[in-house]
VEXDRENNU-418742 format. One record per atom (N, C-alpha, C, CB): x, y, z. Coordinates in steps of 0.02 Angstrom, whole numbers, plus 50000, padded with zeros to 5 digits. Glycine has a CB too. Example, Ala and Ser with C-alpha at 12.3 -4.5 7.8 and 13.67 -1.06 7.14 Angstrom:
2
506604971650390 506154977550390 506604983550390 505654977650452 506424988850354 506844994750357 506455000250394 507044997050286 
END
This chain:
216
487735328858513 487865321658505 487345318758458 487855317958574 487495315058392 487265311358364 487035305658360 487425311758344 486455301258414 486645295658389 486455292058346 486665292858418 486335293958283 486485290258242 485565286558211 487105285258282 485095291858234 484395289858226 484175290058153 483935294458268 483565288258127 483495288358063 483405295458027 482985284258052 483305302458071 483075305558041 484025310858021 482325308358084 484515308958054 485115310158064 485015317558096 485555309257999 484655318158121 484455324958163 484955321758220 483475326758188 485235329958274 485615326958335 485335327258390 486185329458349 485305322758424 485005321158495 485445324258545 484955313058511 485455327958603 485705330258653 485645324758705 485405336558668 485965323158744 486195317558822 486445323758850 486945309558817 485785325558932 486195329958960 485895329859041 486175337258917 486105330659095 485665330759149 485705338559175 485895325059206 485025339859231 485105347759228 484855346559308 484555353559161 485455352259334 485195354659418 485195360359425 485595352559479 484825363159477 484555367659486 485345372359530 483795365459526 485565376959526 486085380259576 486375386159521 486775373959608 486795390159564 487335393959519 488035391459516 487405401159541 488475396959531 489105398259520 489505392559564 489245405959537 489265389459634 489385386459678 489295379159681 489135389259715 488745377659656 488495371759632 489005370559576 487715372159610 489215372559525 489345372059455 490325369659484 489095381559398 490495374359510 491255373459531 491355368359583 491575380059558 490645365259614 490795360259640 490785353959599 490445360159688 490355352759551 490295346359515 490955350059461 489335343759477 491295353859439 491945352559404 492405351159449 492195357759364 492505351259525 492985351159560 492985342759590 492925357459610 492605339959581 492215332559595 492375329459519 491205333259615 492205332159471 492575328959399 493285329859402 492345332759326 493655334059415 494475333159432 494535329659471 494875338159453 494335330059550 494625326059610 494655317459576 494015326959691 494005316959577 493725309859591 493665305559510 492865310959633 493555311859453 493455307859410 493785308759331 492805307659413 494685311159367 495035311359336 495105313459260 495125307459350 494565318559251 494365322859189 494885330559212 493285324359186 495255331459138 495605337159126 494985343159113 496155335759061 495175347759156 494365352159162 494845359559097 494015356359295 494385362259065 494655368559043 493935373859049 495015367458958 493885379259068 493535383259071 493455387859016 493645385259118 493065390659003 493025396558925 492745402158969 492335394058840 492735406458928 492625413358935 491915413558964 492715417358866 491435418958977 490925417758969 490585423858936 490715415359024 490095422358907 489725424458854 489065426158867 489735420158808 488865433158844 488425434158868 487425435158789 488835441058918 487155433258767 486755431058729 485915430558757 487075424958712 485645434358696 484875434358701 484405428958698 484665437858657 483965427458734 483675422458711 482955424958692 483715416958758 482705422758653 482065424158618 481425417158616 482335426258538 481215417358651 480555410258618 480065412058596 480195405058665 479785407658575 479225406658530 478705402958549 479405404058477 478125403658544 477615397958552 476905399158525 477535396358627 476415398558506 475665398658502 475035396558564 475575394058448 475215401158589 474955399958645 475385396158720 474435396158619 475255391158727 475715383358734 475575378758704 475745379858792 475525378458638 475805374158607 476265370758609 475845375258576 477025371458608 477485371558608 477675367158679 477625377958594 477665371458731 477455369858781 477425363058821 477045371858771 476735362658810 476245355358809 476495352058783 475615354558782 476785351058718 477155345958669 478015344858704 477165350158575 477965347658748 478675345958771 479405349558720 478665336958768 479145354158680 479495357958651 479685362758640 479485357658628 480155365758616 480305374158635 480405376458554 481185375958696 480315383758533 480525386058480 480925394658517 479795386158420 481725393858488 481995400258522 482435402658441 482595398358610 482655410358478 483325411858464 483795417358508 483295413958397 484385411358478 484865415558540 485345417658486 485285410358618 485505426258508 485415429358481 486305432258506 484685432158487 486865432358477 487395436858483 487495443058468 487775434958461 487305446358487 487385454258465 487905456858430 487425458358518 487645456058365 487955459558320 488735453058277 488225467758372 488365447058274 488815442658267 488375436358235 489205441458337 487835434858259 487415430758234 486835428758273 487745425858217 486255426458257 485785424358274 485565416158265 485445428558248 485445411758306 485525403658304 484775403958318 486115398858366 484295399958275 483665396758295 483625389358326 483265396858236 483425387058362 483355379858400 482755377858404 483595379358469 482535371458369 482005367758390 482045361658437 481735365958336 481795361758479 482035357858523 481515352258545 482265361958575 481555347358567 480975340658571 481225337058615 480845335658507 481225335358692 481175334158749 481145325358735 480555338458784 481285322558773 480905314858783 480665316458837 481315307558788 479925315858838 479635316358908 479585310358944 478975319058907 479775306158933 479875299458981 480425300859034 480115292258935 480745307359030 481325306959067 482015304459056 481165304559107 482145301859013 482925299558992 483225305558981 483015294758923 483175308358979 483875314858968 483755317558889 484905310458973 483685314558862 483845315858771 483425320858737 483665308758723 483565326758690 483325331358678 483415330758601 483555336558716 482925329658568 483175329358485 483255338158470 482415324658421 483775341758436 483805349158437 483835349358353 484525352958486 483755353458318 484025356458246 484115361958258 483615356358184 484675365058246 484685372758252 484845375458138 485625375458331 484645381258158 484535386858093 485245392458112 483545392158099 485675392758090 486085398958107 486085405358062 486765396758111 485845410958076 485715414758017 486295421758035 484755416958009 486375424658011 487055430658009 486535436158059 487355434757900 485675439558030 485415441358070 484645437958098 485465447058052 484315441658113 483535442058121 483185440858060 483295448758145 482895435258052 482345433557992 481735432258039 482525426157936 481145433857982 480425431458013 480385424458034 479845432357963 480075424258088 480085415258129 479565411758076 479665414558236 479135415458042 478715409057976 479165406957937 478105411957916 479725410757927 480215408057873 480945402657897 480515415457837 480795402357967 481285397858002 480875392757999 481555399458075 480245393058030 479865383058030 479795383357958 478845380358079 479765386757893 479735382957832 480425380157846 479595387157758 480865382457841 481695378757817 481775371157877 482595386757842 481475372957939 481235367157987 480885361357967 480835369558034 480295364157944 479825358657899 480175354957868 479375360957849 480905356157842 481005351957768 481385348457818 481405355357685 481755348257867 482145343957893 481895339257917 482495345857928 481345338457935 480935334857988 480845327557942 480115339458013 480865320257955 480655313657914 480075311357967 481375307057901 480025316758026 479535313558077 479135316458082 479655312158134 478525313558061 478185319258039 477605322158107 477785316757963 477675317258178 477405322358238 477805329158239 477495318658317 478305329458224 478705336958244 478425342158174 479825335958245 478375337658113 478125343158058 477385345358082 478095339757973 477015340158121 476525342758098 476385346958175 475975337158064 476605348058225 476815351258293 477035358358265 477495346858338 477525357558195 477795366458195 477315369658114 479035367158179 476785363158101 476615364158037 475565366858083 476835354657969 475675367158125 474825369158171 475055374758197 474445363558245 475755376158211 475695382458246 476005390458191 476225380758324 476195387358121 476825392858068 476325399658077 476975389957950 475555397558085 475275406058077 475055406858140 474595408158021 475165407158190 474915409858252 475595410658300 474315404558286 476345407958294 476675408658335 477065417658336 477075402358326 477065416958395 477305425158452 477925426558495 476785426058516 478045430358491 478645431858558 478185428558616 478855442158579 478535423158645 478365419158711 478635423658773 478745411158711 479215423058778 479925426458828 480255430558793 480535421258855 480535433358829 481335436558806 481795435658870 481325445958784 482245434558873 482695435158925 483545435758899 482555428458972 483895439558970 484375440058952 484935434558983 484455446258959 485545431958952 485895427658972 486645426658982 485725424358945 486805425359039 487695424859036 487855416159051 488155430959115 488165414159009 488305408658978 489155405859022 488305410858887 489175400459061 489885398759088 489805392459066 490085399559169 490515390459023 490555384059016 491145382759021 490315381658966 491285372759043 491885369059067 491825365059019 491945365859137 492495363758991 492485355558933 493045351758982 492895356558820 492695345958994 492955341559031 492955335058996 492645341559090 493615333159007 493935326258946 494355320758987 494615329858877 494125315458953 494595309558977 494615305358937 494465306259032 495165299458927 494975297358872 494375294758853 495305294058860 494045291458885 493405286958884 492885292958874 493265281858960 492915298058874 492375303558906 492295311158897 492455303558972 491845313158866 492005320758861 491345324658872 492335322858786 491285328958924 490805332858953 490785339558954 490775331459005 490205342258933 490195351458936 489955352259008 489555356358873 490265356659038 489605358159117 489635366059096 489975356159234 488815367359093 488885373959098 488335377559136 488935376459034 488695382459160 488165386959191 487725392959161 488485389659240 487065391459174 486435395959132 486255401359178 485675391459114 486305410259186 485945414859212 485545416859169 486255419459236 484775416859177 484295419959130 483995423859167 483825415859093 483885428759138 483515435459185 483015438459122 484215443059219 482265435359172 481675439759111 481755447459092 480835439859144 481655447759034 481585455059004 481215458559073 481045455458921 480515454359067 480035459959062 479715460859150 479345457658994 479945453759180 480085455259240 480445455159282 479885454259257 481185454659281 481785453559281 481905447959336 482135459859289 481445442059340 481585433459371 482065430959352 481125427959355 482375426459374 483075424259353 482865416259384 483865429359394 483435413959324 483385404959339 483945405859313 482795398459304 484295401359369 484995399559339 485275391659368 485585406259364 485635386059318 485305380859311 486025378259288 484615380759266 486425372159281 486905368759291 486515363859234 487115366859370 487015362759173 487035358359128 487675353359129 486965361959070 487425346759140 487945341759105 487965339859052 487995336859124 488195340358993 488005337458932 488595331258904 487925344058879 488375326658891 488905321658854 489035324758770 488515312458850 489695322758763 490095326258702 490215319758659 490885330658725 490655316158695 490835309458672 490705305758719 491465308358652 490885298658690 491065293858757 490285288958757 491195299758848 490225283658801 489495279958813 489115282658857 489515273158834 488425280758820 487775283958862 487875281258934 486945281358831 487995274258940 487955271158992 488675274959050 487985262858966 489105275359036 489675279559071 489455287259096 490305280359016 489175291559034 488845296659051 488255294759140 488425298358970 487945290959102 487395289959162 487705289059211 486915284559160 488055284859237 488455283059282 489095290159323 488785276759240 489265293059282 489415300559314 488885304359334 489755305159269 488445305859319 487895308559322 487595307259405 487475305659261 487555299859394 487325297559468 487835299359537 487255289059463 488385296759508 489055299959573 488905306259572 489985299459555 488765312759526 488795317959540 488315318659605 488695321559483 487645318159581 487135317159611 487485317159688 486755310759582 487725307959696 487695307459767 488325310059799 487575300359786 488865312059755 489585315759801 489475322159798 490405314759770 489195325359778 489235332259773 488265335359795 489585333959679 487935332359815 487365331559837 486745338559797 487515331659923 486715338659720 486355339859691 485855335959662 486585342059666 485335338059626 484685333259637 484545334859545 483885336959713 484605331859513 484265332759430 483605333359426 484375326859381 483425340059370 482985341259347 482755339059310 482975344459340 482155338359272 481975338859206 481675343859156 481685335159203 481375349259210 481305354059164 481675359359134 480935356159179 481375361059079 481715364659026 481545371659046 481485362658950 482225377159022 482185383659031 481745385659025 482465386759008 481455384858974 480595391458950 480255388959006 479925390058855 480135381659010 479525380059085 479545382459106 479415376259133 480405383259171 480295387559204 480205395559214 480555386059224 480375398759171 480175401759154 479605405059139 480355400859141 479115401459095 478395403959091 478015400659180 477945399459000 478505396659220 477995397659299 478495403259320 477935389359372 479045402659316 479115410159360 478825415559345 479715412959365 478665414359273 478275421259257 477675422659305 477965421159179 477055415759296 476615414459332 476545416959388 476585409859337 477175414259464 477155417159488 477485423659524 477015414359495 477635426459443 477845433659486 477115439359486 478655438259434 476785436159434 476245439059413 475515438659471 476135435359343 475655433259491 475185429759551 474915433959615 475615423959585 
END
């Protein structure tokens, strides 16, 4: 979702709960019952994820550097930038490349997009020190759910670490179309009819604490 900011970069509107397979078919079955959205389901897909960071850099700044990775089909880079106030909104740019290029040569082509220059200078402190952060592996379920006023992705995230095989798996609402204010307002019914609780943290977080404490 675009809205329409000065840098014409796209902003993500999305809320995130914590559950699997059960959780996920309950808030689509609560968007049919109650909130009269035509649900369609897709396949699901299964994709690498790769991050990045300098230390925590990245991190700390409330930001992520990945790639998710289709085997043998394409490779997508994502920079991603959080509002840490909590509103939901994620400014993202993604890089789509056919394969694997060096990650110094993704934040140059990054650098040029950026008109703001906290994010240039966030991926312009870390171009010579950033590392394989994570690796994990991922199976991907998603619902497009439509009405006229309204159009929503719900999808379900399994990530399972490479290297210690932890798993977080995590329920995305994302707005497609439609008003922020309507979005919010589903969001909250989900909440209280279907009795899940929204997150705010982001995959790698959890992640680098589950790492923490598997290591502990």
């Amino acid at each position: 979702m675009n809205k329409g900011n000065p840098t014409d970069i796209p902003v993500e509107v999305e809320a995130k709960f914590p559950g699997g397979e059960m959780e996920c078919r309950a808030i689509v079955d609560y968007l049919v019952s109650h909130g009269a959205f035509a649900c369609e389901s897709l396949a699901p897909k299964h994709r690498m994820h790769v991050y990045f960071d300098a230390g925590r850099v990245l991190h700390n700044c409330g930001c992520r550097l990945r790639c998710v990775v289709a085997p043998g089909e394409w490779c997508r880079y994502d920079f991603k930038a959080e509002d840490l106030s909590g509103g939901g909104e994620t400014l993202e740019v993604s890089i789509k490349k056919p394969a694997p290029v060096h990650i110094a040569a993704v934040i140059q082509e990054l650098l040029l997009q950026f008109q703001d220059g906290s994010h240039q200078k966030i991926l312009g402190e870390i171009q010579d020190d950033v590392n394989i952060a994570l690796v994990m592996l991922g199976e991907h379920r998603k619902t497009l759910a439509r009405r006229a006023d309204l159009e929503l992705e719900v999808s379900w995230d399994r990530l399972t670490l490479v290297d210690t095989g932890g798993l977080i798996s995590e329920i995305e609402v994302e707005l497609k179309s439609g008003p922020r204010e309507l979005f919010d307002r589903t969001v909250q019914d989900i909440e209280r009819e279907v009795g899940v609780n929204r997150i705010q943290t982001a995959k790698y977080a959890q992640a680098l604490l589950l790492k923490i404490r598997q290591h502990g």
